[in-house]
N, C-alpha and C positions, 0 to 999 in steps of 0.2 A: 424189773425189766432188764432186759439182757447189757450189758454196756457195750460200746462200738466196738471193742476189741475184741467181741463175739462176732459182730458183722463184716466184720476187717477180715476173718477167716474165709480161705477157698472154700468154696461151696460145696464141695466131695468131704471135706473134713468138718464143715458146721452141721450135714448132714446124718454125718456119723452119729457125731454126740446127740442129736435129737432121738436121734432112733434108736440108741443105747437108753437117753433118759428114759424114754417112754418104755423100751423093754422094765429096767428097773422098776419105775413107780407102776405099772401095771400088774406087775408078776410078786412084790412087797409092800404090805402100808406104807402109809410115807415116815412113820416113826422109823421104821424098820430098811425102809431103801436104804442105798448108799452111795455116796456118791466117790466114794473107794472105788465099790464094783465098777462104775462106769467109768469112772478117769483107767481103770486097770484094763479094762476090756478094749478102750478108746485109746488104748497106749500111747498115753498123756501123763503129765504129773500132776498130780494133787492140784496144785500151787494155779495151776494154768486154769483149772474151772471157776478159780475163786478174781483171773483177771475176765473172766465172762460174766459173771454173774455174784450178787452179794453173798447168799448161801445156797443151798439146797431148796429153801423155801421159795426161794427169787424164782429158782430153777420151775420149778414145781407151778408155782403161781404164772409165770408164763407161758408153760405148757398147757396148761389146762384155759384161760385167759384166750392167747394171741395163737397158738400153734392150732390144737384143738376147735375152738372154735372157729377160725376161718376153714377150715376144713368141713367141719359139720355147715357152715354155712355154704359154703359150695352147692351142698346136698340140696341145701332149701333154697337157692338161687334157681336149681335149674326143675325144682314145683313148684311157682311161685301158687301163692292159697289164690283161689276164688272169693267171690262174693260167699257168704252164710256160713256161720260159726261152725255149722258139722262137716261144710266141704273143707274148711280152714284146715279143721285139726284133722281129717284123713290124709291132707296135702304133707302136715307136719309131722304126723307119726309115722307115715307109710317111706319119707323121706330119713326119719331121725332111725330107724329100725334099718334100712340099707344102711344106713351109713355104718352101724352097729355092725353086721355083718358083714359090710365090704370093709372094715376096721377096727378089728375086736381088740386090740390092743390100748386103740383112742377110743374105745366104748368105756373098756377098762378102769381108762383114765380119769375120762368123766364120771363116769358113776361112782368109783372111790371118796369123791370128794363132795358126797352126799353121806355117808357112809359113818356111824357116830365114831368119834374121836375124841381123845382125853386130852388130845394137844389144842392150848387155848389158839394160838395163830392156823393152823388148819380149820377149827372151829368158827374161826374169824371169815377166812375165806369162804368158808362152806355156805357162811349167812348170807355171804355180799350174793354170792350167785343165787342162793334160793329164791332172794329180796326179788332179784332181777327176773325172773323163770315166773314170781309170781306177781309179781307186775305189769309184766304183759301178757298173762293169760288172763289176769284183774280186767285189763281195758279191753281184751278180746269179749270176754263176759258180758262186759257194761255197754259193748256198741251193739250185742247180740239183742241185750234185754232192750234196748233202744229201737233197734228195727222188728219188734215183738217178735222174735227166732224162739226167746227162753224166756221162760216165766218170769214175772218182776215183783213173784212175791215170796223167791229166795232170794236170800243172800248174797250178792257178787262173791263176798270175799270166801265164801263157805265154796259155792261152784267153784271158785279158781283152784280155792286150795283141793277137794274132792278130784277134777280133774286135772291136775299135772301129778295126781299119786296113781287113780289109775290109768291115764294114756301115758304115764313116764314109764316106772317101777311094774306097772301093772301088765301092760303090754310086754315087757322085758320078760318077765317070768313065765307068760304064759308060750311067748316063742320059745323061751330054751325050755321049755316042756313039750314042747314039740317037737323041738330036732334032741331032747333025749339029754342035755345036756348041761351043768353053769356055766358062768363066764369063764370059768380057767379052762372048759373044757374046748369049749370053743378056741380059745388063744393058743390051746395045745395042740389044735386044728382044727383052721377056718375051711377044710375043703368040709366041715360038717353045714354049715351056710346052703351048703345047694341039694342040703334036703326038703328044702322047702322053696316051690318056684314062686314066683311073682304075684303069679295070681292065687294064689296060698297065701302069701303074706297080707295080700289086699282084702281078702274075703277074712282071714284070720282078724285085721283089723276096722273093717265095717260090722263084724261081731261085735268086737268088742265098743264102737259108737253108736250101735245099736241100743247096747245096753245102760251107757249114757243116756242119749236121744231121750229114751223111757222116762228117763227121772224129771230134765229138767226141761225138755221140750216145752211151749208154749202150745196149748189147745190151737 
């Protein structure tokens, strides 16, 4: 976590450095970021990111943690889900995918740290958030097969895991195959985002819950 003498900073200058970090770790793995490049860019000395924050990892881990996530929570503040498991995940994908596109940068972000790694502490973090991501699609599953939405003669733990790979990962790939492009293309330019309207994205993904729906729906 960031120490106070990161909070203690003018808000035009704490601003900076977040929006340097995130350039950095979005556009380099995190073995390969640097936090050279961002104190050099943020015309800072070395010395002065290390009275914000313990290292790079600190940095990284409350990016992705506290910066990132209340942002993508904003997104899903303002769809809050309905009642039944298939309106839920339209409310969350359809909200997680804007957020992607109006923030390809913190899409970047997030998704990196899924991403396999050779480094044991990125690999650490990588778990705590998966643990989290599928734990509460776990309970989302288990209060569905409850109100007979989905079958109760799968698996919980098999549906959670099956869908957050295709309405995460699966949804991602299929939009930037549509506007033509990967995530660095996108970061290279988000005016590529408004090739595809509203109602494209929303039809693009009741497609693809469609094709959910099929497997684990309940008769």
């Amino acid at each position: 976590m960031p120490k106070a003498t990161f909070f203690n900073l003018p808000d035009d200058k704490r601003a900076r450095i977040v929006e340097l970090a995130i350039d950095e770790f979005a556009a380099h793995p995190f073995r390969q970021a640097s936090l050279s490049r961002i104190v050099a860019r943020a015309g800072i000395a070395k010395g002065s990111m290390y009275q914000y924050f313990e290292n790079k990892l600190d940095l990284f881990r409350w990016l992705i943690f506290d910066h990132v996530g209340q942002k993508k929570l904003a997104y899903l503040a303002d769809a809050e889900p309905p009642e039944g498991l298939f309106d839920q995940l339209e409310s969350m994908v359809v909200a997680g995918t804007r957020f992607l596109l109006d923030n390809p940068a913190l899409g970047r972000l997030a998704q990196s740290i899924v991403e396999p790694s050779s480094d044991p502490q990125l690999r650490a973090l990588s778990r705590d958030i998966l643990a989290q991501g599928h734990a509460y699609m776990r309970a989302r599953v288990e209060a569905a097969q409850a109100r007979g939405e989905v079958r109760d003669d799968l698996d919980a733990e098999l549906i959670a895991h099956v869908l957050r790979v295709v309405i995460g990962q699966g949804v991602i790939d299929v939009l930037l195959a549509r506007l033509g492009v990967d995530l660095f293309g996108l970061l290279e330019d988000p005016q590529i985002a408004r090739r595809i309207s509203e109602a494209q994205l929303r039809a693009l993904i009741r497609d693809v819950l469609a094709f959910v729906r099929g497997g684990i729906a309940a008769a």
